[in-house]
C-alpha distance (Angstrom), angle and dihedral (degrees) to the residues before:
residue distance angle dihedral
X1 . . .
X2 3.71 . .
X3 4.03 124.1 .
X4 3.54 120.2 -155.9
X5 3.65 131.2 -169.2
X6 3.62 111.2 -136.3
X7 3.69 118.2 -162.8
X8 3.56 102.3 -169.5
X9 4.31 115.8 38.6
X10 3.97 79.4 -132.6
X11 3.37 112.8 57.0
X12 3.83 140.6 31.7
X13 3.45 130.5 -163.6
X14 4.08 99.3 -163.1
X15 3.94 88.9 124.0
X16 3.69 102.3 51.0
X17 3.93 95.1 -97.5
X18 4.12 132.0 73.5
X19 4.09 105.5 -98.9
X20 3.57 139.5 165.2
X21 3.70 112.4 -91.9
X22 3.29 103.5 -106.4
X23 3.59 91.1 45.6
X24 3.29 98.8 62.3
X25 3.83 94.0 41.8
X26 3.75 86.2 55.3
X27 3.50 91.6 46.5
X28 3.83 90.7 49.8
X29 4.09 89.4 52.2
X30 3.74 92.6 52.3
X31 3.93 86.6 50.5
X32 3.75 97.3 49.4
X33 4.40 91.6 45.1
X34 3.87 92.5 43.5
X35 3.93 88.5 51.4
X36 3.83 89.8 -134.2
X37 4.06 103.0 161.9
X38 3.13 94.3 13.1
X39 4.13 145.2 7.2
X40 3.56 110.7 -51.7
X41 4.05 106.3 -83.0
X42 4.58 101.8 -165.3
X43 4.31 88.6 179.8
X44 4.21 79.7 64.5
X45 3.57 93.3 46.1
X46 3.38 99.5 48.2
X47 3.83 92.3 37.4
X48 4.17 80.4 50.5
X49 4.18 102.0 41.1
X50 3.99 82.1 44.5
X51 3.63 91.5 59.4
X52 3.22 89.3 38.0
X53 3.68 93.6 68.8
X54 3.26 94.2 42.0
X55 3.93 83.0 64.5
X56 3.47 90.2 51.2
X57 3.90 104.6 -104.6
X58 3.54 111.4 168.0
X59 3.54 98.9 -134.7
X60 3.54 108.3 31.1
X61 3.88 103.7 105.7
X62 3.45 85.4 49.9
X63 3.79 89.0 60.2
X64 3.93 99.0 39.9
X65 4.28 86.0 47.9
X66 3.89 77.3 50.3
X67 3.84 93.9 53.9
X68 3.72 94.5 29.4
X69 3.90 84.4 63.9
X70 3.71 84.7 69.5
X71 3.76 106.1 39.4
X72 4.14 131.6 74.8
X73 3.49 125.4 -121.8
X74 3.44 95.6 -98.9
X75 4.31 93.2 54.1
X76 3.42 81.0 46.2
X77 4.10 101.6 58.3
X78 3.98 87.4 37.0
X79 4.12 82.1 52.1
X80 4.23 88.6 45.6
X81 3.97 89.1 41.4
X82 3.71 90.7 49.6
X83 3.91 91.9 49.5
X84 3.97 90.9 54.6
X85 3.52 100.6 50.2
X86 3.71 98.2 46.8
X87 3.97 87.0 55.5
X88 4.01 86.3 40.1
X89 4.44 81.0 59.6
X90 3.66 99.7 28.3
């Protein structure tokens, strides 16, 4: 899982370019399920979409039900955990 210091509650630059959070945390889901740099990683996805939502991206639970589709219930709670304690440190 990637952390990312984020200087302004705002914006993140994780992709290169100033965004609005969730964005860029949607964005960062649809990177980690499409396996773009690297083999597709659905814990990040979820952990991404989720926080994506939580943002208020329109059509992020839509993408983590997507992903979720695909995961157990275990990747799932690691995804969930994940989520929490990156808003618990952001």
């Amino acid at each position: 899982m990637a952390r990312f210091d984020w200087q302004d509650g705002d914006f993140g630059t994780a992709l290169g370019t100033a965004a609005p959070m969730g964005e860029t945390m949607m964005a960062m889901g649809l990177r980690h399920a499409a396996g773009r740099d690297a083999p597709a990683d659905l814990v990040s996805a979820h952990m991404y979409f989720n926080l994506a939502d939580q943002f208020g991206m329109d059509d992020a639970a839509f993408q983590r039900a997507d992903v979720a589709a695909l995961m157990s219930k275990a990747e799932i709670g690691r995804a969930l955990r994940a989520a929490r304690a990156w808003l618990a440190t952001n």
